[in-house]
C-alpha positions in Angstrom: -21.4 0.2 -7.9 -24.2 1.6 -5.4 -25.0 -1.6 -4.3 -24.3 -2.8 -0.7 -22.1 -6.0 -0.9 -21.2 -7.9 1.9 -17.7 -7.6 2.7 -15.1 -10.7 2.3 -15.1 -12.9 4.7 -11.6 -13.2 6.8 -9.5 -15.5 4.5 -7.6 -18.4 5.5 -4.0 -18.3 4.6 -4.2 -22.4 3.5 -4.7 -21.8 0.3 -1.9 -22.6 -1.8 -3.6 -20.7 -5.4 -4.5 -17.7 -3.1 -2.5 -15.4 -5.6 -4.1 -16.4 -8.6 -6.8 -13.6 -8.8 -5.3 -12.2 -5.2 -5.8 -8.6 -4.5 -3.0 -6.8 -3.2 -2.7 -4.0 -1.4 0.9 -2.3 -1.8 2.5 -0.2 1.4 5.3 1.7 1.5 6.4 1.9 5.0 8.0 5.5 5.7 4.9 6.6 4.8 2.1 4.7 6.2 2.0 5.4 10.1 4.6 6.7 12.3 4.2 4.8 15.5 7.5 6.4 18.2 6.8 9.7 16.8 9.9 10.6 14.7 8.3 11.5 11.5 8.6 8.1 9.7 6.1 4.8 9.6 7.4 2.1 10.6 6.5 -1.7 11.4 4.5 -1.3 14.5 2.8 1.3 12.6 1.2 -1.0 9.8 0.5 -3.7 12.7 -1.3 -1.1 14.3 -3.5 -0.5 11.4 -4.6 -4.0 10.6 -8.2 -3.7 11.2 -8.2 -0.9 8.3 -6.4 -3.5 5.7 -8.2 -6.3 7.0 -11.5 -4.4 6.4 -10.6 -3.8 2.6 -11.1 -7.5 2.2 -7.4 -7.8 0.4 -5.6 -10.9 0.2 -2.0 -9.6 1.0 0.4 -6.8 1.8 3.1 -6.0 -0.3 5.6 -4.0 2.1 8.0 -1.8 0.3 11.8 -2.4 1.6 12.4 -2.4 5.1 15.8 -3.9 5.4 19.1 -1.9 6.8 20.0 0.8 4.1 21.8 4.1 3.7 18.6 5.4 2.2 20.5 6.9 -0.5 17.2 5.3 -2.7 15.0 5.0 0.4 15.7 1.0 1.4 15.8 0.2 -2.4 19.5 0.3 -1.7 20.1 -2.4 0.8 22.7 -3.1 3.2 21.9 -6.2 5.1 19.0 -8.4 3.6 18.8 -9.8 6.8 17.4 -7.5 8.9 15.7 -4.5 10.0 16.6 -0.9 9.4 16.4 1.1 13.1 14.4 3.2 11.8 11.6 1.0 10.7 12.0 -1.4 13.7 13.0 -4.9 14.7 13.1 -8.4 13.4 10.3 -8.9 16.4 8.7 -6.3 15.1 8.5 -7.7 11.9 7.6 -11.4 13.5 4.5 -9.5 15.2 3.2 -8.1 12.1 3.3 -11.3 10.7 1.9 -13.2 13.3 -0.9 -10.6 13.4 -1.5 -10.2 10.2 -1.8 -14.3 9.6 -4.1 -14.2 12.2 -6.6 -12.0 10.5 -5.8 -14.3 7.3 -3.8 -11.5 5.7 -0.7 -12.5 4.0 2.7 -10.5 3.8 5.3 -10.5 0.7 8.1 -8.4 1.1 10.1 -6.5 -1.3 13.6 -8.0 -2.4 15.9 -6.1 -4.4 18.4 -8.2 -6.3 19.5 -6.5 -8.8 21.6 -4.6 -6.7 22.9 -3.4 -3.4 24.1 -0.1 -1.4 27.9 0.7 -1.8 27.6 -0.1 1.7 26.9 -3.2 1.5 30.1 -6.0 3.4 29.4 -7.6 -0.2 30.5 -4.6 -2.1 33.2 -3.6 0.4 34.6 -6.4 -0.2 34.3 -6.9 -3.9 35.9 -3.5 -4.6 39.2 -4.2 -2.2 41.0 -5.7 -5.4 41.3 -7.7 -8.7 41.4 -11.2 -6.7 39.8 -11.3 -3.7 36.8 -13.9 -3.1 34.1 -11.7 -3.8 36.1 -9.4 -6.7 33.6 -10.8 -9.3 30.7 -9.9 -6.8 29.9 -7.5 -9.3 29.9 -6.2 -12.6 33.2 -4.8 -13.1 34.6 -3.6 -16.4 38.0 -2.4 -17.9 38.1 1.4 -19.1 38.7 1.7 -23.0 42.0 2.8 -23.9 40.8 6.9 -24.1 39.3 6.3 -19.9 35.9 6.2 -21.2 33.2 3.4 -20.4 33.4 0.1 -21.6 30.0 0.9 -23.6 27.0 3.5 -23.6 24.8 1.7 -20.9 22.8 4.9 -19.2 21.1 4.8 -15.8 17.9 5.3 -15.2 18.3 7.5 -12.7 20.3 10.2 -15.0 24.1 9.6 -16.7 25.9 7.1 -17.5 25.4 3.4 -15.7 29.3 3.2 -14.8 30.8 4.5 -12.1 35.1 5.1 -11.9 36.1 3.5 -9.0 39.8 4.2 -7.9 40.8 1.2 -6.3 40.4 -1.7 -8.7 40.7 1.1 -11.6 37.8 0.1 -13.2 34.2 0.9 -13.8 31.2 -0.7 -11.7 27.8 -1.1 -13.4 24.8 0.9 -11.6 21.8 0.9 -13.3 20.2 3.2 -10.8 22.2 5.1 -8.3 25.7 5.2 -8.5 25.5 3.8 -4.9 23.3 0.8 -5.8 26.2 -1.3 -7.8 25.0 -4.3 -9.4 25.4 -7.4 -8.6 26.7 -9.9 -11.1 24.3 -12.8 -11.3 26.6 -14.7 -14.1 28.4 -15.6 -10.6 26.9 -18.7 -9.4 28.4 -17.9 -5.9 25.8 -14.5 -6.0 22.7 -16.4 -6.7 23.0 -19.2 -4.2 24.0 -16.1 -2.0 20.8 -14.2 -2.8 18.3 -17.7 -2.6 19.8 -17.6 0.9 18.3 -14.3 1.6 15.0 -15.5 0.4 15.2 -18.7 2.4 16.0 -16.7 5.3 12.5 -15.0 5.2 10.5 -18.4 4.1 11.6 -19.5 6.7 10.6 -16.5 8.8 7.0 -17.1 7.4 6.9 -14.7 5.0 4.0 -15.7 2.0 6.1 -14.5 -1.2 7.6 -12.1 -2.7 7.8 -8.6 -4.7 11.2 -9.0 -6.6 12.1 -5.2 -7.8 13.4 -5.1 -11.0 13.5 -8.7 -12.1 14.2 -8.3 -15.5 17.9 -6.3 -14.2 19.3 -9.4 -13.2 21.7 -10.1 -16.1 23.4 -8.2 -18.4 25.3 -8.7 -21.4 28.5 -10.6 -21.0 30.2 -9.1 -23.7 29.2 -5.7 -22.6 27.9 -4.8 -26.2 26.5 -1.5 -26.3 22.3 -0.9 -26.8 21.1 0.3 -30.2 19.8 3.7 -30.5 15.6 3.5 -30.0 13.9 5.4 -32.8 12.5 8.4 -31.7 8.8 7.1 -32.6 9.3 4.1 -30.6 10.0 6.0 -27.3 7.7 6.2 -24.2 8.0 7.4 -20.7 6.4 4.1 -19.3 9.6 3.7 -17.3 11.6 6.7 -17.6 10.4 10.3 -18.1 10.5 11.5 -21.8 13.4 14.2 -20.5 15.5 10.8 -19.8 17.7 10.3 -22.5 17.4 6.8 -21.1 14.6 6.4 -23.1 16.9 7.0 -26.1 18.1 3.8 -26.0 16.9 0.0 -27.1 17.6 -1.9 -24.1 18.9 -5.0 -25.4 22.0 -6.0 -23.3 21.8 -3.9 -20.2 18.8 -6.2 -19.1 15.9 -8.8 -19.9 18.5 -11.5 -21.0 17.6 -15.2 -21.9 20.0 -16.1 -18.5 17.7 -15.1 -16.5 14.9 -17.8 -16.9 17.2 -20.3 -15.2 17.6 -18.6 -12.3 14.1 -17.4 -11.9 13.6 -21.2 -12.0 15.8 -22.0 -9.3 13.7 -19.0 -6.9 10.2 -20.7 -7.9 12.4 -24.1 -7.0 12.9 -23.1 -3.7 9.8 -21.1 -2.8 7.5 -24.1 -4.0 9.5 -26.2 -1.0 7.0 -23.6 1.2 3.3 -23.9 1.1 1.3 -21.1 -0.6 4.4 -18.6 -1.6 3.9 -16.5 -4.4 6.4 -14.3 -6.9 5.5 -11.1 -8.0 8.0 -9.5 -10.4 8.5 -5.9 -11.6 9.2 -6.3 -15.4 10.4 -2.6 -16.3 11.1 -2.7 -19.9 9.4 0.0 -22.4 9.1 -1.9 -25.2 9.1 -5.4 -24.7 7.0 -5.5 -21.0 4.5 -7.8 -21.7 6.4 -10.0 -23.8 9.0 -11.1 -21.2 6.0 -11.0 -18.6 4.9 -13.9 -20.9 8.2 -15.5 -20.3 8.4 -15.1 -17.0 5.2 -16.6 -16.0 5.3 -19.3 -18.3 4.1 -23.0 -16.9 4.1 -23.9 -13.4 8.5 -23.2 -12.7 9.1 -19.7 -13.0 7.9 -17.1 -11.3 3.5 -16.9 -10.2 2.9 -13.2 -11.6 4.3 -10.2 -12.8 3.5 -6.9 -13.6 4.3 -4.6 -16.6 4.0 -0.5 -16.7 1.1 -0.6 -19.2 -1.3 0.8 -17.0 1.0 2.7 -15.1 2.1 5.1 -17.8 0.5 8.8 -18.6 -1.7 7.4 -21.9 -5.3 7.0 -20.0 -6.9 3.9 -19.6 -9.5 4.2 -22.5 -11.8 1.3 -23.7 -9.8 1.1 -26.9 -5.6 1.1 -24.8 -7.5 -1.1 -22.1 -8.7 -3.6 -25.4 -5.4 -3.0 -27.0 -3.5 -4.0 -24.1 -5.5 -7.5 -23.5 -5.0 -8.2 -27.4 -1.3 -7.8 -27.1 -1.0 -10.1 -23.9 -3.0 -12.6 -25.5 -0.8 -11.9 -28.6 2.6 -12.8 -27.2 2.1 -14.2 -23.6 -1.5 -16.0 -24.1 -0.3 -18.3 -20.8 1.0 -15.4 -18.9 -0.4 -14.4 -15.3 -1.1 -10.6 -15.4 -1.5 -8.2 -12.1 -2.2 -5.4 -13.1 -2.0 -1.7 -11.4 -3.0 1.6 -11.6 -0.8 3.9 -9.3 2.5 2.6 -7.2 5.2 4.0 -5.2 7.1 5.2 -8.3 4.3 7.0 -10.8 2.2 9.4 -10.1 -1.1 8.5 -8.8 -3.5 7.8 -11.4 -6.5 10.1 -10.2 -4.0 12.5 -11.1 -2.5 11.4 -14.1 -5.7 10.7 -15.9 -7.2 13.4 -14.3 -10.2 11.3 -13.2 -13.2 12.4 -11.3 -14.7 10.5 -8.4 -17.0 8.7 -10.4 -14.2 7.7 -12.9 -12.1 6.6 -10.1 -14.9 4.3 -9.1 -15.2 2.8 -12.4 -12.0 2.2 -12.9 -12.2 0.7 -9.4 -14.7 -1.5 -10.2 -12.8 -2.2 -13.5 -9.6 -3.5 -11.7 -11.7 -5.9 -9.8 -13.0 -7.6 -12.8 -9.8 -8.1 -15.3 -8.4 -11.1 -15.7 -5.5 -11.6 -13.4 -4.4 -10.4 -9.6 -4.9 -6.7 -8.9 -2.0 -4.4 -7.0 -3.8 -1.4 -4.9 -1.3 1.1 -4.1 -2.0 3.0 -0.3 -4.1 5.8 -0.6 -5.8 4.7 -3.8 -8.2 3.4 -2.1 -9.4 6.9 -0.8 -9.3 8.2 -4.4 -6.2 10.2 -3.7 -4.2 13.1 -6.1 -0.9 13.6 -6.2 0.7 15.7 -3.7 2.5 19.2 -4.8 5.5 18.6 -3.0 7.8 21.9 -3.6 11.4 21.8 -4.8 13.2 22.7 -1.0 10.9 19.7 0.5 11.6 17.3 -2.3 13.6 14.0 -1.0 13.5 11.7 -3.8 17.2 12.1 -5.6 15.3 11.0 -9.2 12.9 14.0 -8.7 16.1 16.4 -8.0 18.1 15.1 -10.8 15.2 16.0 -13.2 13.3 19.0 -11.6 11.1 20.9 -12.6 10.4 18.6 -16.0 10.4 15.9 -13.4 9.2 16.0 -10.1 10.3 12.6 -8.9 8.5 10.2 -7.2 7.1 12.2 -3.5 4.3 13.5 -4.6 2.8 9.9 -4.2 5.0 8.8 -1.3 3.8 11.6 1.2 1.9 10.6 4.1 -1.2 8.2 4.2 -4.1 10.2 5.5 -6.2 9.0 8.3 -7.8 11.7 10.7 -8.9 15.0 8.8 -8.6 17.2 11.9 -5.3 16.1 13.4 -2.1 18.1 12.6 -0.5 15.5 10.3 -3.4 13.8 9.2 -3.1 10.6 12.0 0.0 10.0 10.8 2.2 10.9 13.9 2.7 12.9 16.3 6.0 14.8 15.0 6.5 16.2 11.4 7.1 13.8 8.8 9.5 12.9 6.6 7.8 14.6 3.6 5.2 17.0 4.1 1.2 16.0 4.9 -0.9 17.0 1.5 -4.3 19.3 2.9 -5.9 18.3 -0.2 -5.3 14.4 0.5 -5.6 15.3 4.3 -9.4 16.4 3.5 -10.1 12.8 2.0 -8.6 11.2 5.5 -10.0 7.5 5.7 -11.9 8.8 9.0 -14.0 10.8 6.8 -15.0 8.4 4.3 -15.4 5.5 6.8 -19.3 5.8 7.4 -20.0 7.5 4.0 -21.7 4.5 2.0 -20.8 6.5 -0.9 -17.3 7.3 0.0 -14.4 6.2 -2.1 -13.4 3.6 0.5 -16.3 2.3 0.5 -16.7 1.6 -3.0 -13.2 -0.1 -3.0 -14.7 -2.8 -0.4 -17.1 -3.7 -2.2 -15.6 -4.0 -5.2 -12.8 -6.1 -4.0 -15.9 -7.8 -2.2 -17.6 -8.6 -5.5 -14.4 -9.9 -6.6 -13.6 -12.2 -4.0 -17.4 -13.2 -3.6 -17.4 -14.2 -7.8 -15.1 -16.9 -8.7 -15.4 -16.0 -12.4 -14.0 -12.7 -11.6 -11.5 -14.2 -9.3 -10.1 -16.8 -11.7 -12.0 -17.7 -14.5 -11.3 -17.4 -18.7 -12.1 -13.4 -20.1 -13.7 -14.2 -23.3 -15.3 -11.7 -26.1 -13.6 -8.8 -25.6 -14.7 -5.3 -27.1 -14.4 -1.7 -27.1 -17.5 0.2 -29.0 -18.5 3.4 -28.3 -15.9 3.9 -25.4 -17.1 1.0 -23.9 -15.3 -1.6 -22.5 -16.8 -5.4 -22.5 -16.6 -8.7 -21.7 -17.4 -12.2 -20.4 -15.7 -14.3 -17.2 -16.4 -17.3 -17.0 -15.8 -20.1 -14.6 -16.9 -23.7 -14.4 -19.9 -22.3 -12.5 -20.5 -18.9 -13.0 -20.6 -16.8 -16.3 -20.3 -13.1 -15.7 -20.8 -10.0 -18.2 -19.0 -6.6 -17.4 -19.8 -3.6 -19.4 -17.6 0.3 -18.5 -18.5 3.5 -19.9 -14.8 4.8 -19.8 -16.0 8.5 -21.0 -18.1 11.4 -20.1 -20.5 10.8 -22.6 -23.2 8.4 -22.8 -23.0 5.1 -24.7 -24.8 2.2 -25.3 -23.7 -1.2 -24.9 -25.2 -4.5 -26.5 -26.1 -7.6 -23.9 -25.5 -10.7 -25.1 -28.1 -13.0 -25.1 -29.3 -15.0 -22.4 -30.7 -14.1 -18.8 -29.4 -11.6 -17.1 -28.9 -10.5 -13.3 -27.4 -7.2 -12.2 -25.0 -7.9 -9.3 -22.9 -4.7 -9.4 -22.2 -1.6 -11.1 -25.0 1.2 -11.2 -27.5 -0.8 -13.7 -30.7 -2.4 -12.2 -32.9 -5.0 -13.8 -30.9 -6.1 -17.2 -33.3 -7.7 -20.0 -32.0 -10.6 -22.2 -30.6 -9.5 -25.7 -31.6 -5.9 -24.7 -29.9 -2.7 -25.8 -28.5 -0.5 -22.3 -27.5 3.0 -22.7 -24.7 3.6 -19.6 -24.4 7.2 -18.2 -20.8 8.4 -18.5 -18.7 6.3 -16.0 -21.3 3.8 -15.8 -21.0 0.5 -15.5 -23.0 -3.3 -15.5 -22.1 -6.4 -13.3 -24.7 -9.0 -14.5 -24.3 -13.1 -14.0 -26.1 -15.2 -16.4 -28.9 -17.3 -15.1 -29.7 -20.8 -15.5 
């Protein structure tokens, strides 16, 4: 796209569909901006950038956790849903952003982990006092078999068995991550009228929706049955590194079970009582991703979106996976609302991991903006960021540690946004941070690429601007879908717009055929487009054009 577009205009936070098509622009708070100068972002520090999100032309933030936590996972391990971890701020400070962010019509959905808790949660202190106590079946507690062993083979993702011995109820807890992130037991009616609570609590704070983490965790088996060996032909590393002998295993009663529609039901219930909130789920499952995104999205009661790891895997984003992918969704979820992602706080970015160039980055870009469904930026992509070398002795994420050096973890994309070239720690802060500042990602600061019309960042407002300015892009049907010659093709449509989009997604140039009709370039790097005609795209090239008349 080297066409100027006019960027979005500011949004107003009314509309109740705004997520259907939404773009959303993901931020993980340690590592945004530092705002009192102790070396970790915090909520002031996003408020204080709002004029940067609000000039991406994005419908929403996504914040990472921010609630009180040990940080034995970095806030995925919470230990008060109700409020504010010090170190990020206050509850005001949270009411500030979202006042200021509304006011700029810039929604916010926070990050809720169910699943589980921290250790240090009253919940689980509780729990774990005895056999009998109120909250003893809290969470998922099992009887040793007769040899002291686990009551089955359930591993964690995080490395090792998913049970954990705990001496004073003599039994195991079930941890599917950490062994300080016990899971809560959601066959307990008294949990999930406990957890719709929580989300109340922050409805009624104003918050526009959700990002539930792992939200096909919720229920296990209640028999405890142990998961079939996965053939080794079936495995991927879509959700846990190949060196996981998680990935060993077929899933089937450790998570994704049919009791978790009802209760996803009863959280659409309840946000639907609020104006405009939206559900965004985390479906991590290897083999069966898009599938129970199908399910969960189904009809107009559970939850709005979700996202699957198909495009956040290793395999690159090809004409012929990107095709594949759309086939299968239409294949087993055809009424299922996609948003779809390229890089996130737990993979490594993807202008790493598909080792793109700048001009790739664009097109895939440009790509994102035109799919079917909503669209999930991750902070930093937006400046066509790598991933960070982050050595061994500066590593903080305990995932990274456990599997070093086959593994790195996840801080190579968690380290610090980058916002002034020159400054010490990249406009960041003023003290070191929490993980160290990248000098490769520091030389792509936003400051540089600001008044660059070429720049990255540039190219990432308009094409969020194309998308928002299109409806057919937005919202509308995909239809005639093809990959020839490494190109990627197809229609939108809406009531009143039809829309072709053509991507090279190579190095090598191809042709692609337009359909017939007349034709209107209004994007991608193609000028005048004849009906019926034959274009050949340079490698990474791509063609916007809406049909006339």
């Amino acid at each position: 796209m080297t066409q100027a577009a006019e960027l979005a205009p500011v949004k107003s936070t009314s509309n109740a569909d705004w997520w259907r098509g939404g773009v959303i622009y993901q931020i993980y708070p340690r590592s945004f901006q530092d705002s009192n100068g102790d070396g970790i972002g915090d909520l002031k520090g996003i408020t204080s950038r709002l004029d940067y999100i609000e000039s991406l032309g994005v419908d929403a933030i996504w914040i990472s956790p921010f609630f009180k936590s040990p940080m034995k996972d970095f806030g995925y391990d919470v230990s008060d849903y109700r409020d504010v971890d010090p170190m990020f701020g206050t509850l005001a400070d949270f009411d500030e952003l979202l006042d200021k962010a509304h006011a700029r019509g810039i929604r916010i959905m926070i990050d809720l982990v169910l699943s589980h808790t921290s250790d240090q949660h009253v919940w689980f202190g509780e729990s774990r006092k005895s056999r009998d106590n109120p909250k003893s079946d809290w969470f998922v507690w099992a009887d040793p078999n007769e040899d002291g062993t686990p009551p089955n083979n359930w591993l964690s993702i995080f490395g090792g068995s998913a049970w954990q011995w705990d001496t004073r109820r003599e039994q195991y807890f079930l941890h599917n991550f950490l062994a300080s992130q016990p899971d809560l037991n959601f066959h307990c009616v008294d949990v999930q009228d406990a957890l719709l609570d929580v989300a109340r609590f922050w409805l009624d704070r104003g918050v526009d929706g959700f990002r539930l983490d792992t939200i096909n965790f919720y229920f296990h088996d209640k028999e405890l049955r142990s998961n079939p060996a996965l053939p080794r032909e079936a495995r991927n590393a879509s959700i846990a590194p190949m060196v996981n002998p998680y990935n060993h295993q077929d899933h089937l009663y450790s998570k994704s079970q049919p009791e978790n529609i009802a209760f996803l039901e009863r959280l659409r219930a309840l946000c639907d009582e609020y104006e405009g909130r939206a559900c965004l789920g985390e479906v991590g499952d290897a083999q069966r991703g898009l599938e129970i995104m199908g399910q969960y999205t189904d009809g107009d009661k559970r939850m709005h979106m979700c996202y699957a790891f198909e495009f956040l895997e290793s395999k690159p984003a090809t004409a012929d996976f990107v095709k594949d992918v759309m086939d299968k969704l239409n294949a087993v979820a055809s009424n299922a609302w996609a948003c779809w992602a390229f890089s996130n706080h737990d993979v490594k970015r993807h202008a790493s991991r598909w080792n793109l160039s700048d001009e790739a980055a664009k097109t895939y870009a440009t790509l994102m903006m035109c799919l079917r469904g909503s669209a999930c930026l991750y902070q930093g992509e937006e400046l066509g960021l790598q991933e960070a070398d982050v050595p061994f002795e500066a590593l903080q994420d305990p995932y990274g540690i456990e599997f070093w050096p086959e593994f790195k973890g996840r801080d190579g994309c968690r380290t610090p946004m980058v916002w002034q070239a020159q400054d010490e720690f990249a406009g960041f802060g003023s003290s070191k941070p929490w993980l160290p500042v990248s000098e490769m990602q520091a030389a792509m600061a936003a400051d540089r690429q600001q008044d660059d019309p070429e720049s990255m960042l540039n190219h990432y407002r308009r094409a969020i601007a194309l998308r928002q300015s299109n409806p057919a892009l937005a919202t509308g049907d995909q239809l005639d879908l093809a990959a020839e010659n490494r190109v990627l093709s197809f229609t939108r449509k809406s009531e009143a717009q039809t829309i072709f989009c053509a991507f090279n997604l190579s190095d090598a140039p191809s042709e692609v055929n337009m359909p017939a009709g007349a034709w209107t370039s209004i994007g991608g790097t193609v000028g005048a487009v004849a009906p019926n005609s034959t274009l050949t795209l340079a490698p990474w090239q791509c063609v916007i054009a809406i049909k006339q008349g």
